[in-house]
Steps between C-alpha positions, in 0.01 A plus 500: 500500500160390416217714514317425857112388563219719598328315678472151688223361722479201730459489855730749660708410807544745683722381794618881604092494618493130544140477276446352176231626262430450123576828263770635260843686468498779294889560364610822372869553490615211696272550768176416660304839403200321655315254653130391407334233666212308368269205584614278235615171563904466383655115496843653582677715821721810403740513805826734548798384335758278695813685641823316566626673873827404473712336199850477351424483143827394410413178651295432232798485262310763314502873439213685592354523217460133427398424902229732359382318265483180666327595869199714296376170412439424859394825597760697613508872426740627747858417675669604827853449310782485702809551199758388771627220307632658167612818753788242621612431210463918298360687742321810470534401116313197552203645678432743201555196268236337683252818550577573097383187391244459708315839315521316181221332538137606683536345850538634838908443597527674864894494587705578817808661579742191574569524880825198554710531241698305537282315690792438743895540526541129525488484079592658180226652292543672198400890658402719817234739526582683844264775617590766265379274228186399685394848601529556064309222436232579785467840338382354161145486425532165413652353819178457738690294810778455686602133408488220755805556771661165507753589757287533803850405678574869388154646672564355808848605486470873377667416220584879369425411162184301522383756765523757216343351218221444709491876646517622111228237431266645767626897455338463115178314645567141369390154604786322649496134416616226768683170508511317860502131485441353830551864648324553890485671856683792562689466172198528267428775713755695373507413121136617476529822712794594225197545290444161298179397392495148336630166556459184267738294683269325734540121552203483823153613648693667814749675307242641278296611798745690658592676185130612468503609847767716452355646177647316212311364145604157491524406138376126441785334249427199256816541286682234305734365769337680820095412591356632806149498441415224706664694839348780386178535369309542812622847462243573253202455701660593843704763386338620145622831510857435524574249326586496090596212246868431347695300335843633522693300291262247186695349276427520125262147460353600848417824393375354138246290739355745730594819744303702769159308346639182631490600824172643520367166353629336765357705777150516336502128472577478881175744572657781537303840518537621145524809595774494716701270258474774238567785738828297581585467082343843368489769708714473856813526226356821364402667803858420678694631230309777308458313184325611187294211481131468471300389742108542326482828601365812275773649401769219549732389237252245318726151610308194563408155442213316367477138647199202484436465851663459833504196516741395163612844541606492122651823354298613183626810412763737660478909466764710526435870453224421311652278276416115434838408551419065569218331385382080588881417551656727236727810551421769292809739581748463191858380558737804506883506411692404821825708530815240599731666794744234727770498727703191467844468522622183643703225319446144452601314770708137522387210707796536792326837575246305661742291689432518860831334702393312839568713786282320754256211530181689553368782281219784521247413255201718403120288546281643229139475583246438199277826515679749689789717457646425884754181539573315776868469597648095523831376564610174290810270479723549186547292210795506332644399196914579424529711789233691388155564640177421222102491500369149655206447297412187711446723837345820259869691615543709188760757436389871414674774300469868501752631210546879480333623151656840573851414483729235465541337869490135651182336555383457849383183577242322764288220577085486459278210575184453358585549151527145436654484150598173437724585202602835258423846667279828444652833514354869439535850525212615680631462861353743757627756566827582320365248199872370480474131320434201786514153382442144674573190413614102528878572363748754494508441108121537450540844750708640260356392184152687677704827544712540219149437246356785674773690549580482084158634482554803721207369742239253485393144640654203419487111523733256448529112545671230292595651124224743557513863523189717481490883595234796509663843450427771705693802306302759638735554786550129530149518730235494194446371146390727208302288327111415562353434830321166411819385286725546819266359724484202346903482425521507887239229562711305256835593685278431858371158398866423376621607887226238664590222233855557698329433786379804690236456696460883568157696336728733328827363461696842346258784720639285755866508452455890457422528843782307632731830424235707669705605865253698616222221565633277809645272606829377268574568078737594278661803352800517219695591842427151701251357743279771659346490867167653465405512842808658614572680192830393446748261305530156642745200362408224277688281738293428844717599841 
C-alpha cells in the first residue's frame, strides 16, 4: 500500500454540520488527527467521499477488486454490497469470495448476509443459504446487513423461514435491507413492522411517501437498466434525512462513465441544496448502517474527495484511508490477481430444444419496459411456421430462453416484446437471480447458436447474427470477467452496440434481458421452469386460456 499524506487543505465540507470553511486535514494513520482552519483562500472543495447505498457488484461483470478501481475515479469510497448474486450460484462460498477480494485492494466493500436464496422456489439456482447459514454469516465481522428480502410474499405470509432470518438479523443488531416494488396499505404495514428498513424499489411520489411515513430510507436508483431519479428526487429536499443514493445493478461501460457522482451532478444542476444532495450520497449511508467511513470529522477514517466546484462537480482526487488512491481520471489502486471459481455444468444444446409446438392461437408474452425492471403482461396471436410456434420480428414477438447452467434439462421457452431484434440473437449468463443463461432472438437457430457460445465458455455474453459469433467470458462464476475493468467495459460496449445494430431499441440491451428472469419484480418473466406470474406468484402457461 502506498504510504498515505499528511496533510491536505482546501475548503472543507463539512455536511455532518452543514458549514463550509477554508483549513486543512491533518492525517496520521489513516485518519483525520485534526482539523485547522485558516483564512486562506483555496480554489478547490474537500467534501466526504461518495458511498454507494445499495449495489450488486457482480453486475458490473467485475470482482471487487476491479469495481474498485474503476468507481474511485468518480469518487466513490464506499459500497452497501449486496453479494446475493454469486450466493445463487456458491453460496456462503461466494460471499467470502466476494468479501476476500474485496480486501485486496484499499476500498471500503460493506457486504450483507444474502436474505432469498434462492430468491424463490419457482427456479433452480446453483445453492441455499437457509437461516442456519445466515445467522453464521450475520455473526462475522464482516457481514454488516441483512440483505434486501425479496420475498415480501413471505413477510406478509409468515413465511417460517423468512420470519427467521429476519429475527436472527435483528437478535445480532443488524440493518435489515428491503425490497417492495409497488408494495402499500395494510400490506406495507406489515413488511416494515417485521423490522425492514430500506426500499429501492420505488417507481412513484405516493409510494415513496408512504414508505417515509412509515419509517423507511428510500434509496434513489440510477442503475444500468433501472432509473428512478426523475420520480424521486424530490426526496432529497423534502425528505433529506431519509433518503440515500444507489445504483443497484451498473454495468461495466456504465460504471467506466460515472457512479454515485453522476447523480449528484444532476441534482446540483437542478438547484438543489448542496447540502442535502451530499447528505443523501455521503453520510445518510453511513449513519444507517454503521459504516467506517469518514465523514470530515476529527478522528474519522481520513476518506474524501477533492472536487473544482459545485457546479462541474469534477472529481480531483479521491482518499481512502489516507491514501491517494485516484487522481484527474486515473486509478491509482494496482490490479491484483483475480482467483477463477464457476459453477457450470450444462451441455450444448440443439436447435429442436427450442421448438415450441402450437398449442393455442394466443400466447402470454412478457412487455419489457426500457428503464425499469417491472414488465407489463400482453397477450398476442401466434405465428407459426411447421407446426411450430417462432419469434415475429415484424410485430417485435420474440422468443426467450432460460437454459439450466446447473444441470442438463430442457430449455423453457417464452415470448418478450420490445426487444426488437430484427435478425441473430444475444444471450448471457448474468440473469437475475439464479444467473442461469437467458437468450433472445429472431430464430430458433440464432437462439441456440447464442447459448451454446456461452455455454462452451462456462458463462458469459454473447452475440450472434449472420456468420458472426462474438462472446465475452465471464469465468468467474459465469457472472464476472477476470481481466481489467476498462478492457471489459469496453468488450461489452462492443458486444452492446453489436445488440442495437440488431435492432434493439432498449438503453441496455443485455442488463435488460437479465431482468427478464428476475420473478420477483412484477408483473410476468421467465425462469428455467416456465412463465412466472409475478403478481400472483405463481406459474402461468405460455398458451393464453
Amino acid at each position: 500500500m502506498r504510504k498515505g499524506v499528511d496533510s491536505v487543505s482546501g475548503n472543507i465540507v463539512d455536511v455532518v454540520n452543514s458549514r463550509v470553511y477554508p483549513g486543512t486535514l491533518e492525517i496520521s494513520g489513516g485518519r483525520i488527527a485534526k482539523i485547522v482552519e485558516d483564512d486562506k483562500e483555496h480554489d478547490s472543495f474537500i467534501v466526504p467521499g461518495l458511498v454507494d447505498a445499495h449495489v450488486h457488484i457482480e453486475s458490473s461483470m467485475l470482482v471487487p477488486s476491479e469495481f474498485a478501481r474503476l468507481a474511485v475515479v468518480h469518487g466513490t469510497v464506499a459500497t452497501v454490497s449486496d453479494p446475493h448474486e454469486i450466493a445463487n450460484v456458491l453460496g456462503m462460498d461466494g460471499v467470502r469470495y466476494m468479501m476476500d477480494n474485496g480486501e485486496l485492494v484499499n476500498f471500503k466493500f460493506y457486504f450483507g448476509a444474502p436474505s432469498c436464496v434462492p430468491a424463490t422456489v419457482f427456479e433452480s439456482s446453483g445453492a441455499k443459504i437457509g437461516v442456519a447459514q445466515v445467522e453464521k454469516l450475520l455473526k462475522e465481522r464482516r457481514i454488516k446487513f441483512l440483505s434486501e428480502v425479496m420475498n415480501f410474499p413471505g413477510v406478509l405470509n409468515d413465511d417460517p423461514e423468512v420470519m427467521g432470518k429476519i429475527g436472527v438479523a435483528i437478535r445480532y443488531g443488524k440493518v435489515i435491507d428491503g425490497h417492495a416494488p409497488g408494495l402499500r396499505g395494510e400490506a406495507l404495514e406489515k413488511y416494515v413492522k417485521a423490522g425492514i428498513s430500506t426500499d429501492h424499489e420505488c417507481f412513484d411520489k405516493d409510494e415513496a411517501v408512504e414508505k417515509v411515513k412509515l419509517g423507511m430510507h428510500i434509496l434513489i436508483r440510477e442503475g444500468s437498466a433501472a432509473k428512478n431519479f426523475d420520480a424521486l428526487c424530490f426526496l432529497i429536499e423534502e425528505h433529506p434525512d431519509r433518503c440515500m443514493f444507489c445504483s443497484d445493478d451498473k454495468h461495466p461501460n456504465d460504471l467506466a462513465r460515472g457512479h454515485i457522482n453522476e447523480v449528484v451532478k444532476r441534482a446540483l444542476d437542478m438547484g438543489m441544496d448542496r447540502m442535502r444532495v451530499l447528505r443523501c450520497a455521503c453520510v445518510n449511508p453511513v449513519l444507517h448502517y454503521g459504516l467506517d467511513v469518514g465523514l470530515l470529522q476529527t478522528g474519522d477514517a481520513a476518506d474524501f474527495i477533492v472536487v473544482d466546484n459545485f457546479e462541474e462537480f469534477n472529481i480531483l482526487k479521491t482518499y481512502i484511508n489516507g491514501e491517494l488512491v485516484a487522481q484527474d481520471g486515473k486509478c491509482l489502486l494496482p490490479k491484483v490477481p483475480v482467483r477463477v471459481v464457476n459453477k457450470f455444468r450444462a451441455g450444448k444444446k440443439k436447435v429442436l430444444n427450442f421448438f415450441v409446438k402450437k398449442e393455442g392461437e394466443r400466447i402470454n408474452v412478457i412487455e419489457a419496459i426500457d428503464g425499469q425492471l417491472i414488465t407489463n403482461k400482453a397477450v398476442e396471436t401466434v405465428k407459426v411456421s411447421h407446426g411450430n410456434v417462432v419469434s415475429d420480428t415484424q410485430r417485435d414477438v420474440l422468443k426467450i430462453a432460460v437454459v439450466n447452467r446447473y444441470r442438463d434439462a430442457r430449455p423453457a421457452i417464452g415470448f418478450v416484446k420490445n426487444f426488437g431484434l430484427k435478425k441473430g440473437a444475444i444471450a448471457c449468463s448474468v440473469a437475475h437471480d439464479s444467473h442461469n443463461v437467458i437468450a433472445v432472438g429472431a430464430t430458433d437457430e440464432a437462439i441456440c447458436d447464442a447459448v451454446n457460445l456461452v455455454i462452451e465458455n462456462k458463462g458469459g455474453l454473447s452475440v450472434v447474427y449472420d456468420d458472426v459469433k462474438e462472446v465475452l467470458p465471464l469465468p468467474v462464476c459465469g457472472i464476472m470477467s477476470n481481466e481489467d475493468g476498462l478492457c471489459v467495459a469496453e468488450a461489452y460496449l462492443r458486444l452492446d452496440e453489436a445488440a442495437r445494430e440488431l435492432g434493439s431499441k432498449l438503453r441496455a440491451p443485455f442488463m435488460s434481458l437479465s431482468f427478464m428472469a428476475l420473478l420477483v419484480i412484477p408483473k410476468i418473466k421467465l425462469s428455467d421452469r416456465g412463465l412466472f406470474d409475478g403478481e400472483k406468484f405463481e406459474m402461468m402457461s405460455l398458451f393464453a386460456r
